[in-house]
GUDO-474792 format. One record per residue (C-alpha): residue in three letters; z, x, y. Coordinates in pm, whole numbers, plus 32768, in hexadecimal, padded with zeros to 4 digits. Layout:
N
alaZXY/...
//
This chain:
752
unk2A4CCA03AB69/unk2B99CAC9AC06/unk2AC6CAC7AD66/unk2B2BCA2BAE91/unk2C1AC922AE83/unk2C39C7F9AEF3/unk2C4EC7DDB083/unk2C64C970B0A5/unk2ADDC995B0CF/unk2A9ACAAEB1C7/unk29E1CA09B2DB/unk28B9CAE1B399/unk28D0CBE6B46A/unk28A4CB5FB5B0/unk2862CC30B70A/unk298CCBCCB7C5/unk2A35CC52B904/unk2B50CD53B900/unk2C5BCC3DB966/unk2BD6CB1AB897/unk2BD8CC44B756/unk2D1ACC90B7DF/unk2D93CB2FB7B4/unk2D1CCAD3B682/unk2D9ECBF0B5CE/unk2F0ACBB2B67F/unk2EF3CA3EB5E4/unk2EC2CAE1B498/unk2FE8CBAFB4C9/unk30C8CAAEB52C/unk3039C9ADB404/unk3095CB13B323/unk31E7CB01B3B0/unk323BC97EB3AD/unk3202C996B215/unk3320CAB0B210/unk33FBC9B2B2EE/unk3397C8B3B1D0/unk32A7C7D2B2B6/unk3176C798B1D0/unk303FC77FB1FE/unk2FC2C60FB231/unk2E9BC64CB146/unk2F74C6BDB022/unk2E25C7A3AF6D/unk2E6AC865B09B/unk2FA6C8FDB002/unk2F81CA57AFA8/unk2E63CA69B052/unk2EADCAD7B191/unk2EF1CC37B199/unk2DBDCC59B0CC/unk2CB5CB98B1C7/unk2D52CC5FB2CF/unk2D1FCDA4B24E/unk2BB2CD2CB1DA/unk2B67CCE5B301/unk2BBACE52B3A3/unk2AB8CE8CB28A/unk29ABCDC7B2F7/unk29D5CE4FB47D/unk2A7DCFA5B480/unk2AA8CFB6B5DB/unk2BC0CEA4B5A7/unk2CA0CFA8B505/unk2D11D053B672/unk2D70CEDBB6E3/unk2E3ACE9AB5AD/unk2ECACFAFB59C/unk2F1FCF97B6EE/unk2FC4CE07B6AE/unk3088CE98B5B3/unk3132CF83B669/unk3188CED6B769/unk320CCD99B66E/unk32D1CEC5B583/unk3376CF27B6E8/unk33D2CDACB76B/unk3474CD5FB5D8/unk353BCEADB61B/unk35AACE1DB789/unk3625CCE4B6E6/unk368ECD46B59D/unk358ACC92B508/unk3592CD8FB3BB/unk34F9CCCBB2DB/unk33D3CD13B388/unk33DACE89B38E/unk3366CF09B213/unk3254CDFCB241/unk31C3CE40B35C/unk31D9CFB9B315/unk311BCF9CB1DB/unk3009CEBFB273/unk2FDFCFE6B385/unk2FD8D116B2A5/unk2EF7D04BB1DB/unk2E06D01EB2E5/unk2E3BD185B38D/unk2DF2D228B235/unk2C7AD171B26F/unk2C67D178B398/unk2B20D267B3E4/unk2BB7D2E9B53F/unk2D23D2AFB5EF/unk2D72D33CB720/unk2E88D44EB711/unk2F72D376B800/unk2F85D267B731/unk2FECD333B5EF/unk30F0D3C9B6B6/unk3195D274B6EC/unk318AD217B5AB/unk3233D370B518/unk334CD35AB62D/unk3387D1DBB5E7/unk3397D25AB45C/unk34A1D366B4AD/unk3553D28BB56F/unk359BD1D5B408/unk3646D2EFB37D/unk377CD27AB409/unk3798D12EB35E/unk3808D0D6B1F4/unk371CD0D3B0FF/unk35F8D096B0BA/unk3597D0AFB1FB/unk35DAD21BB200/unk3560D282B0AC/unk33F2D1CCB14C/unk3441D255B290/unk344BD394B229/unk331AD382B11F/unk3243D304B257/unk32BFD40EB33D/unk3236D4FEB25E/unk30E5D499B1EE/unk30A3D444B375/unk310FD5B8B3D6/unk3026D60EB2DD/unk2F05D52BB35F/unk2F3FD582B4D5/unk2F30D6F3B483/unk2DB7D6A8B383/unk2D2BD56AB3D4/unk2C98D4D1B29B/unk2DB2D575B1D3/unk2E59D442B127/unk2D09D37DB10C/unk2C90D4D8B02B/unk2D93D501AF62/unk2D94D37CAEF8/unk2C1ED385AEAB/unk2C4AD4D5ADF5/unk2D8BD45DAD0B/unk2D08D315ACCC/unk2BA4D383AC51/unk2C07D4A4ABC1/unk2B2ED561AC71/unk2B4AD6D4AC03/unk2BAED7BDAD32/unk2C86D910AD29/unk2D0DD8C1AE62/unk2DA5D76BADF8/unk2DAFD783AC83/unk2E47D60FAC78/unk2DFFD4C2AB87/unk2E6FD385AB72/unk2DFBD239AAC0/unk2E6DD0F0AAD4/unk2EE2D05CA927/unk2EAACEC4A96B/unk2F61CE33A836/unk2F5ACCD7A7D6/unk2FB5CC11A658/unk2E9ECB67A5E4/unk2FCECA90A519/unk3049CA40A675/unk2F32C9F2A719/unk2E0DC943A6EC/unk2CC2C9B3A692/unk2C21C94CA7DA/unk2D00CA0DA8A9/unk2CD8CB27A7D1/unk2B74CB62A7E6/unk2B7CCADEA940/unk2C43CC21A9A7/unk2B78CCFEA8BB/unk2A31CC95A969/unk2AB4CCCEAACC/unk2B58CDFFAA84/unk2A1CCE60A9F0/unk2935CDF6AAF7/unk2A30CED4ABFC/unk29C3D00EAB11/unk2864CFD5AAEE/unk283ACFDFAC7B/unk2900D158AC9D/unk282ED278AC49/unk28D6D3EDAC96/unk27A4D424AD6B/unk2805D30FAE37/unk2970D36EAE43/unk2910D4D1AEA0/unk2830D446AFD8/unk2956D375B043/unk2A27D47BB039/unk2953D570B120/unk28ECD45AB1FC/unk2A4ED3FBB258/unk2AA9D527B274/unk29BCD58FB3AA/unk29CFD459B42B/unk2B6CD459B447/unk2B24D5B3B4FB/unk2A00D592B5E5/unk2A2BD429B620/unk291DD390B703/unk2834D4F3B6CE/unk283CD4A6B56B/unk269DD42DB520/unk272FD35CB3FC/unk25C8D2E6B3A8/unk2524D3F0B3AC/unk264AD490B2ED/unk261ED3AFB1D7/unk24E7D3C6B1A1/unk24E0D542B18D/unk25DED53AB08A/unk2520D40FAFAD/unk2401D52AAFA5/unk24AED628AF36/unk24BDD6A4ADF0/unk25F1D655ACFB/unk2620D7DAAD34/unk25E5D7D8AE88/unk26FDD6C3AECE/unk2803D734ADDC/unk27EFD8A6AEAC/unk281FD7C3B00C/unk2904D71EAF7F/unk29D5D825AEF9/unk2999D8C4B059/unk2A4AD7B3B139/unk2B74D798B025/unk2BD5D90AB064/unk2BA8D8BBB1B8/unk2C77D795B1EE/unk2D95D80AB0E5/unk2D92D971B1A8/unk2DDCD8D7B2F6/unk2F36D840B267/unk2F81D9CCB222/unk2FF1DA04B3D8/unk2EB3D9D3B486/unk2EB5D901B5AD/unk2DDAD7C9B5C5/unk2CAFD8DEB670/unk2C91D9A3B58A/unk2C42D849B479/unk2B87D7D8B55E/unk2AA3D917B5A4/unk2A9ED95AB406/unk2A0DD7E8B3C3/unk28FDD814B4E1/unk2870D941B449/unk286FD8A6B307/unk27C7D77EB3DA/unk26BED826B48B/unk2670D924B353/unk2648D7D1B27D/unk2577D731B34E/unk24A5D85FB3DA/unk2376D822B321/unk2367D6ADB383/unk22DFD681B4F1/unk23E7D681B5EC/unk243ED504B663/unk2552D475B725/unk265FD3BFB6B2/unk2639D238B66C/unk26A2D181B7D8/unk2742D070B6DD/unk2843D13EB6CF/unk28F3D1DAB589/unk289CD0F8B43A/unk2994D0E9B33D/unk299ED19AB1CE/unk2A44D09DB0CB/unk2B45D11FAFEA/unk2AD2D0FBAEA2/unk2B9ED049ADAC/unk2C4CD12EACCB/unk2C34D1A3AB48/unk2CC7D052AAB5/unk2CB4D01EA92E/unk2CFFCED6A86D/unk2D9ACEB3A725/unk2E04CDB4A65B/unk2F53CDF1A5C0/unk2F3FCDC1A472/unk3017CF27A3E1/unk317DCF98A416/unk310BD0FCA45C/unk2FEAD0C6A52A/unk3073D0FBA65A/unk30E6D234A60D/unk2F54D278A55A/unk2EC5D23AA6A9/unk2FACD322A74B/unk2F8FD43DA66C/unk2E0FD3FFA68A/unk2E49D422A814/unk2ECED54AA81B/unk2DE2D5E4A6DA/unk2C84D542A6C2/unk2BF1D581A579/unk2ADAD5DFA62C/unk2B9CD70CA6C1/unk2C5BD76DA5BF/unk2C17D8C8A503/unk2C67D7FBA3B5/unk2CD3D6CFA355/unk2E32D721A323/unk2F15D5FCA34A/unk300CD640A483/unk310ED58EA423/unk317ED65CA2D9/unk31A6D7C0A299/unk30D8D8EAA291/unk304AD8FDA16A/unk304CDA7DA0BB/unk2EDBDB59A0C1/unk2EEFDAF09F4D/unk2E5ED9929F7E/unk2E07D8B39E26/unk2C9AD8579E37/unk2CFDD6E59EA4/unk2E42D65A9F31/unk2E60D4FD9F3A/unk2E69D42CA08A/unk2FF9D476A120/unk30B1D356A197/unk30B4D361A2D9/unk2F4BD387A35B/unk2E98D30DA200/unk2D95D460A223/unk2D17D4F5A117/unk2D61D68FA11F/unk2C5DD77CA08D/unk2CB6D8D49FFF/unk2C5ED9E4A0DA/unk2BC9DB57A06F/unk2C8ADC71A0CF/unk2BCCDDADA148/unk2D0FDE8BA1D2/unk2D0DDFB1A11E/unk2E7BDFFFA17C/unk2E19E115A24C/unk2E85E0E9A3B8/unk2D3BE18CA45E/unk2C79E07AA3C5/unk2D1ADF61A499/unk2C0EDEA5A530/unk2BB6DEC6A6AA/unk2C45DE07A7A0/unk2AF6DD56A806/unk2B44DC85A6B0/unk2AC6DB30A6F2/unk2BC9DAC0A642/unk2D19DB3FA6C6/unk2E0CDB93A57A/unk2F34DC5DA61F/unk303EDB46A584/unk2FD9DC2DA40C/unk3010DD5FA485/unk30C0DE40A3A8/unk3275DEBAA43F/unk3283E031A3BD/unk32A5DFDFA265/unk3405DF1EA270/unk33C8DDC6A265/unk34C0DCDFA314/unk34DBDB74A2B8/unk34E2DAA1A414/unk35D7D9A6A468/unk355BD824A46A/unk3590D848A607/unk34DAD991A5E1/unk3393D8EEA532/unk32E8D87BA680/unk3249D9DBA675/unk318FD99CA51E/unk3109D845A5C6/unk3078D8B9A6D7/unk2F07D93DA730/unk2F22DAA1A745/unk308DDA96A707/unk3167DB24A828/unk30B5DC47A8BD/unk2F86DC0AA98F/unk2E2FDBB5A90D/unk2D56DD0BA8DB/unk2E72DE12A87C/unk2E8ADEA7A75B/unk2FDEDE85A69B/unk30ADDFACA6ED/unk30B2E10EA61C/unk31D2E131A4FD/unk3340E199A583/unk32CFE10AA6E2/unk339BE041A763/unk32E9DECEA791/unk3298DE98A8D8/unk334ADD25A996/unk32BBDBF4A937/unk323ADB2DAA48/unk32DAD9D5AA84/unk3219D8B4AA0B/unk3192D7D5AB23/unk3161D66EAB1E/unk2FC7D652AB40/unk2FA2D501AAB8/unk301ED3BCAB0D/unk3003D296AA29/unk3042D14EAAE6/unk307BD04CA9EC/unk3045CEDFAA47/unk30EDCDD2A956/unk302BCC7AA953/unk3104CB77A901/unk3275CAD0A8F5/unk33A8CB6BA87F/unk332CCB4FA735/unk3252CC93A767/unk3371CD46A824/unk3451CD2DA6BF/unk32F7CDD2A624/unk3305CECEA741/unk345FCF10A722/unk344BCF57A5B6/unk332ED046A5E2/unk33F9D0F8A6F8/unk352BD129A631/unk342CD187A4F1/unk339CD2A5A5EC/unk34C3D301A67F/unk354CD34FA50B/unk340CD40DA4E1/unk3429D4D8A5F2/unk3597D52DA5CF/unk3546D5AAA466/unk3427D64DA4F5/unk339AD675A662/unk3246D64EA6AD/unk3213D544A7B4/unk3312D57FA893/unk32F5D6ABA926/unk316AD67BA95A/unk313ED509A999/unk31DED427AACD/unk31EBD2C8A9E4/unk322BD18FAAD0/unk323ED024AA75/unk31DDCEFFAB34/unk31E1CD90AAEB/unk30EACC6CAB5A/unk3178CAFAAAC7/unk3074CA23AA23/unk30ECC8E5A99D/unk2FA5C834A8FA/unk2F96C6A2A92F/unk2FB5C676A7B2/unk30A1C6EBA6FD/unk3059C7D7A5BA/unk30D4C795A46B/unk31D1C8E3A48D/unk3259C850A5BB/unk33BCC807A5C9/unk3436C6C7A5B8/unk347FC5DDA6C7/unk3442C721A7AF/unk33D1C6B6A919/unk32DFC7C3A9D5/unk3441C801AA98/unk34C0C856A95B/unk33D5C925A8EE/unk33B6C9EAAA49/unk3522CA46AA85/unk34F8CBC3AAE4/unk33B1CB6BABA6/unk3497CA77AC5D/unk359BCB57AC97/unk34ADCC7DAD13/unk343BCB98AE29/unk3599CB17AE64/unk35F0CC92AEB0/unk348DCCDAAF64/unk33DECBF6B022/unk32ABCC9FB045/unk328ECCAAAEC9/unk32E0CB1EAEEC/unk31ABCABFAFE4/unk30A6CBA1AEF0/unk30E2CBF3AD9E/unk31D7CAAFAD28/unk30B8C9D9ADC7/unk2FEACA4BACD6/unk30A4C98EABCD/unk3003C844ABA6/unk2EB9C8DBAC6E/unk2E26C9A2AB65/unk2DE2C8B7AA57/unk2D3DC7AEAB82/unk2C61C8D4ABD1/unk2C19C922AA5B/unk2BC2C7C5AA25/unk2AAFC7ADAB4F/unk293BC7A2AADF/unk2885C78AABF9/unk28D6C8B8ACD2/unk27C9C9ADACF2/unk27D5CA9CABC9/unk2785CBCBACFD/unk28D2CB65ADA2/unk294DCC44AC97/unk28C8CD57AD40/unk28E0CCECAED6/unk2A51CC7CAED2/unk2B00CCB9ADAC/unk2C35CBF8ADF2/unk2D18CC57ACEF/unk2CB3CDAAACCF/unk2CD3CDD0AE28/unk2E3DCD3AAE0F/unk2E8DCE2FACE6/unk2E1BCF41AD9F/unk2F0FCF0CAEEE/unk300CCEBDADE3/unk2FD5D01EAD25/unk2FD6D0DFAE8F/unk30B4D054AF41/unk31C8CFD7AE55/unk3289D12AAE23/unk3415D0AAAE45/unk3499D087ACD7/unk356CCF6EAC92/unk3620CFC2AB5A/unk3692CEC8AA5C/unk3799CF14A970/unk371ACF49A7E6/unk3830CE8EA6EC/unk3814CF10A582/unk3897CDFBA42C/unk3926CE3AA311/unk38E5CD22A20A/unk397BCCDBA0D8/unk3909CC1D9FA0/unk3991CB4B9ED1/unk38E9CBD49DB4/unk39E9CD229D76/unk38E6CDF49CF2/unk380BCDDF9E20/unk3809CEDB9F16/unk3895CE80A084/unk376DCE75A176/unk375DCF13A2E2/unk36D7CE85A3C7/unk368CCEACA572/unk3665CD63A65E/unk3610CD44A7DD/unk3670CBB9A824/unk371FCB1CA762/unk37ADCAC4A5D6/unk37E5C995A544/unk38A4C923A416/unk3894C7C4A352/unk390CC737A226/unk382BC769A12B/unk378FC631A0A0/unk3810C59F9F38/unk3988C6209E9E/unk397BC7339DD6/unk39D0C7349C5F/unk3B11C7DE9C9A/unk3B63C6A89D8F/unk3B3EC5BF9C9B/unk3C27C6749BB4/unk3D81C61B9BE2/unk3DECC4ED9CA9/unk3E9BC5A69D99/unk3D6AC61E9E34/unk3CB7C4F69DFA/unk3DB9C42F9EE1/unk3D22C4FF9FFC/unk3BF3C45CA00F/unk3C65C32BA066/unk3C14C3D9A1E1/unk3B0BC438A286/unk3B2AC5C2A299/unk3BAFC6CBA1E9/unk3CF8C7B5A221/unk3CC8C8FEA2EB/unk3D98CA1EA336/unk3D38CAC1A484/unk3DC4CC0EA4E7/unk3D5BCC91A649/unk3DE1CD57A76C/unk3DF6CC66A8BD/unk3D54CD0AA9C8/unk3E21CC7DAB35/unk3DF2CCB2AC9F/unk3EBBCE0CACB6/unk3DB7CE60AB75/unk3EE5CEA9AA9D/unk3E9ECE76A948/unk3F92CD6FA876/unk3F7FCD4AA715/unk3F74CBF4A683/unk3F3ECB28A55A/unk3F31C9C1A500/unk3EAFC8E5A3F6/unk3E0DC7A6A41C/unk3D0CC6D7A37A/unk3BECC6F0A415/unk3A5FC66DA400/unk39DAC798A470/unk39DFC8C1A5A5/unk3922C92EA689/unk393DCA97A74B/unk384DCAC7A86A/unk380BCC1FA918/unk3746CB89AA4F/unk3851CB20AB47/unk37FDC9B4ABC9/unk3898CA0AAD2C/unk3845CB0DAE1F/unk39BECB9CAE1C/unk39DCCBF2ACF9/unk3972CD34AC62/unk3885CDD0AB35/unk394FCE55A9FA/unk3A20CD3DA98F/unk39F6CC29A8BA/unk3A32CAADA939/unk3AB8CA19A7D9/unk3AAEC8B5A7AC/unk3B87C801A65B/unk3B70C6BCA621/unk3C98C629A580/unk3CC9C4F4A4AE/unk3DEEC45BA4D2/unk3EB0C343A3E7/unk3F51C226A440/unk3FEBC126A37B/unk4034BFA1A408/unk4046BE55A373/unk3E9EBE36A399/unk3E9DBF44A2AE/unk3E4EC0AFA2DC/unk3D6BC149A3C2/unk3D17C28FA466/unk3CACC313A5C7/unk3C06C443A630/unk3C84C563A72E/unk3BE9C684A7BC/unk3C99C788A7EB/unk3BFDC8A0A8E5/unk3C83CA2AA919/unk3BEBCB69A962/unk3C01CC86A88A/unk3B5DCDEFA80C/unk3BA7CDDEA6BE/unk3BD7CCF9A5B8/unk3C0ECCAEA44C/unk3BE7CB46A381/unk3C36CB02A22A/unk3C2EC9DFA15B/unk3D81C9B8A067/unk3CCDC8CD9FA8/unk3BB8C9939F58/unk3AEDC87C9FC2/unk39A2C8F0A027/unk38DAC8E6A18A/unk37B8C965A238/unk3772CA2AA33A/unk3649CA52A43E/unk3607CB6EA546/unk354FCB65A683/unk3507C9E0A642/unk33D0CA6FA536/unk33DDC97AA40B/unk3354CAC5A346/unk345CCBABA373/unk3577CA88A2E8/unk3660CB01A1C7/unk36CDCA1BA0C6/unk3824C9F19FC1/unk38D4CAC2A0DB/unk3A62CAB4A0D6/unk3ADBCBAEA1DB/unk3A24CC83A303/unk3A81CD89A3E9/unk3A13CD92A521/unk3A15CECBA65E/unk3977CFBDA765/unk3872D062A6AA/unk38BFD1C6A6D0/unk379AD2DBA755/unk3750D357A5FB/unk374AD4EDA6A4/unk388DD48DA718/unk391AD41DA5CD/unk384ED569A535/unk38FFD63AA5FF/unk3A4CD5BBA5F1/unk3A02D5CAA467/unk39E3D73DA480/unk3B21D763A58D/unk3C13D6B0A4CB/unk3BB2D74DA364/unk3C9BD86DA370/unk3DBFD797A3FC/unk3DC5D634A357/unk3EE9D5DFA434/unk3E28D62CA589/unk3DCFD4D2A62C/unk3D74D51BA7B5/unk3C46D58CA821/unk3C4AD6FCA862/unk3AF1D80BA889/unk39B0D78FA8B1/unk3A24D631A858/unk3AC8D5E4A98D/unk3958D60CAA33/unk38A2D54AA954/unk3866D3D9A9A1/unk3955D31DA892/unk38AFD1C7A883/unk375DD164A859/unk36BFD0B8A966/unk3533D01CA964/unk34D7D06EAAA4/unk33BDCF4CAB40/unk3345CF94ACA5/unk332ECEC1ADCB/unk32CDCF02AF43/unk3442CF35AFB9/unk34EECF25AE81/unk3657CE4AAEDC/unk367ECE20B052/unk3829CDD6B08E/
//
């Protein structure tokens, strides 16, 4: 059902001329570019759509990817001549995305492309931070053509390979509370159906296919190629395979472009030496589709499943030597027979029988399938390790390198290598801002986690990414009297900041649940042109510029005095109202009783004014007030993340000869930090992130700020212990980042 949409059907290939290819392609361009200049399309389905038809179509007729390519040069060169800059990160991603494809492109035209990227390191950023990211990867693809399109293929399908030992996997979240069933199972099914058609035999022929292709070019029999390799043994093709990846990745080592070239043709001609020789197609070079990458669904339905899926990432339970949870300590040798499930994971742990007689000759071999260095015994003094210090017991093999034995008694141990970043988890958030406050809860609850004990950081590159979905109807949790506006006010803001995100993930919005309510698309469009997948997948590759977005941590107080204060993180926004019906203690004593004769109820608001020269001021005021609202999404382009926009609505009394009535006023500053009590001890509520579940009741007084990095506040914990009167930042906490910030990524991140 998530096909093709509306209007954005890919038409035929047709067998046109060089100029009239030429021009349509250039028309696409310039339709691409009138969007960013906020032109739209007449036929409104076409929104969002563009980029993708054009870079389907490059699929449908390779030999289109020289002329783009080409087009977009030349356009990224006339938007630098007249300071068109808008233009630059999208055009740039549009042509890496098609040169990563592309099967063959000539030398000369990479080489304008990497000088017109270097000549970006001189401006502000982002245009430098991409410039320079760009620059790189195409030094790397001019020196081993095929490079880039490798690795991707290799990360995203996990392929195993020494020479590239990288994995990543693309977490699509969604609330099932938040959105409706359709949609749901909708994106289930097409993510699905975008599995079922990837096989690693596949992946592996695409792979090895590209590969020769990007280095013989027009020599490159791509027929007769594939067929060789769909009659090959799963063996066979897993030994070719692993043949062309130490190839390709040792040509990035120094060798010039010859010697790739030369190293893939022998691989060529020894490949295809059995099979009669041919020669090459006169169509000219096909193309190899990128297949879509490793992308899971899940409904989100626990607090710590996010951080279950990522543990799972990095340790399978299919891999692991036993089913130890990785999230909690090491248990002793001494196991009992059965430990219950642990908290964090919910796996059960088994007892384990020790065989170690003590004796230090009996170690086992190194050829161990099961690599156990992290138990090796110190030389008989046994030294506790610090919580920092831990990472070693977490980690496969702990910190020496897979297949050495642990080293003698009174040796000194030998370095421990530094942990590398192998995995990437790109996490994709379904939904309005109501999800974000779930994601920004689970981020501070793993952050926490990870500053008590680190396991996912130093082995796991986590990034977040957001796609708005506001359903037609809304559900029963949804806020009230919340427009899709509203509900989408960092979605609105990232496209604000990045146009490119603007024209194709924001249009995605209202698009979704249309396309989940379709019946009568071909169920096998899931497989042709998965549109949303598709979408998700430039989104995932392309989006790398972080935008971050300032965490804000409440404190909330009861009026109950023997219950606890709560803590609390939002993302948006939090909003206070007077709690429906008086209390008991309001009806009391006629003092407080002639209070209600108002709408309201009196507040006492401390805060510190934040002003144009970002001096602090503190104030305080009291006022009676319905209710207040403090937003963390700035409504204007100006102004900045990290401070709240409070708004106070005050009643005021006035007295005539009509009688008495009252008028409201809103009062509106800006502000980091602020406290609210109620002298009355009249209760109120209060609701985060606009998410009718997370709303606390019989609430008299809140405290509201930054949300500190909770290694920051660990550290400065064990700094200021000796010296209770030491209040700067000095050691290691000067380095560490102080506030917490959720990082979401876009395709530019904020353009100035």
């Amino acid at each position: 059902v998530l096909a093709v949409p509306p209007g954005g059907a890919v038409p035929a290939q047709l067998s046109l001329s060089l100029a009239e290819l030429e021009s349509d392609i250039l028309r696409r361009v310039r339709a691409l570019l009138r969007e960013l200049d906020g032109h739209h399309p007449s036929c409104q389905s076409d929104r969002g759509v563009l980029r993708w038809t054009l870079h389907k179509r490059t699929d449908q007729n390779p030999r289109t990817s020289c002329v783009l390519v080409s087009i977009l040069v030349k356009e990224l060169e006339r938007a630098e001549r007249g300071d068109l800059w808008h233009y630059i990160i999208p055009l740039l991603h549009t042509l890496m995305y098609t040169l990563i494809q592309a099967p063959c492109i000539p030398d000369e035209l990479c080489a304008r492309v990497y000088d017109f990227c270097k000549r970006l390191l001189t401006l502000p950023k982002p245009f430098c931070t991409i410039g320079l990211d760009y620059a790189s990867r195409l030094q790397v693809e001019r020196a081993a053509p095929g490079t880039l399109y490798q690795r991707m293929v290799i990360s995203e399908q996990s392929l195993h390979s020494a020479a590239f030992p990288c994995q990543e996997r693309i977490f699509i979240f969604a609330d099932p509370e938040l959105l409706p069933e359709a949609i749901c199972r909708a994106l289930a099914t097409d993510t699905e159906a975008a599995q079922v058609s990837q096989s690693p035999r596949g992946c592996m022929s695409c792979v090895v296919t590209h590969a020769l292709q990007a280095a013989l070019g027009d020599t490159c029999d791509t027929p007769g190629l594939r067929a060789r390799l769909q009659a090959l043994p799963p063996g066979d093709l897993e030994h070719w395979f692993q043949q062309v990846v130490a190839a390709v990745e040792g040509s990035e080592g120094g060798s010039d472009r010859g010697q790739h070239t030369a190293r893939l043709e022998r691989i060529y001609h020894s490949l295809l030496g059995s099979s009669p020789a041919g020669n090459a197609p006169q169509e000219g070079l096909q193309g190899t589709p990128l297949p879509s990458p490793n992308i899971s669904f899940h409904l989100w339905t626990e607090d710590e499943q996010l951080w279950k899926e990522l543990v799972l990432f990095l340790r399978p339970l299919s891999q692991s030597c036993e089913p130890e949870c990785p999230g909690q300590e090491l248990e002793p040798l001494e196991m009992p027979d059965m430990l219950p499930g642990c908290g964090c994971c919910g796996q059960s742990r088994f007892s384990v029988l020790s065989t170690d007689s003590g004796i230090e000759r009996d170690l086992p071999a190194p050829e161990e399938p099961c690599e156990r260095s992290r138990l090796h015994r110190k030389g008989g003094i046994k030294k506790k390790p610090s919580p920092l210090d831990s990472v070693a017991l977490l980690q496969a093999g702990g910190g020496k390198p897979p297949g050495k034995p642990p080293g003698r008694a009174g040796m000194p141990p030998e370095p421990s290598a530094p942990l590398q970043r192998l995995h990437t988890a790109r996490v994709v958030l379904l939904g309005d801002d109501r999800i974000l406050g779930r994601l920004a809860q689970a981020f501070h609850s793993l952050r926490k986690r990870e500053a008590r004990r680190v396991f996912l950081t130093p082995r796991l590159d986590l990034q977040f990414y957001h796609i708005p979905v506001v359903p037609g109807q809304p559900q029963p949790s949804a806020a009230d009297h919340a427009g899709p506006e509203e509900l989408c006010e960092v979605a609105g803001y990232l496209g604000r900041a990045d146009p490119w995100y603007e024209s194709n993930i924001n249009t995605l919005c209202h698009m979704i649940p249309k396309l989940a309510t379709m019946v009568n698309l071909p169920t096998r469009a899931l497989v042709t042109d998965p549109f949303l997948t598709d979408v998700i997948a430039y989104y995932a590759r392309m989006g790398t510029q972080p935008v971050g977005f300032q965490v804000h941590s409440v404190k909330v107080l009861f009026q109950d005095p023997a219950q606890d204060p709560a803590e609390d993180v939002f993302l948006t926004e939090l909003l206070t109202q007077v709690q429906d019906g008086p209390s008991h203690r309001e009806l009391s004593t006629t003092r407080r009783k002639s209070t209600l004769d108002g709408p309201g109820m009196d507040l006492t608001v401390t805060y510190r004014r934040v002003v144009l020269s970002d001096r602090q001021k503190e104030l305080a005021l009291s006022l009676r007030s319905t209710g207040l609202l403090m937003k963390a999404i700035p409504a204007e382009e100006a102004a900045g993340l990290g401070c709240l926009t409070v708004t106070i609505t005050e009643i005021i009394r006035t007295s005539n000869l009509a009688g008495r009535s009252f008028s409201a006023v809103a009062h509106r500053f800006r502000t980091r930090s602020i406290k609210v009590r109620s002298p009355e001890q009249r209760p109120f509520t209060v609701r985060l992130d606009k998410d009718s579940r997370r709303t606390y009741r019989d609430v008299i007084g809140l405290e509201v700020s930054p949300c500190l990095e909770p290694s920051y506040c660990l550290q400065k914990t064990r700094t200021t212990k000796s010296s209770a009167e030491e209040t700067a930042d000095v050691g290691l906490v000067k380095y560490l980042p102080k506030s917490l910030l959720l990082p979401i990524n876009t395709f530019a991140g904020v353009i100035p």
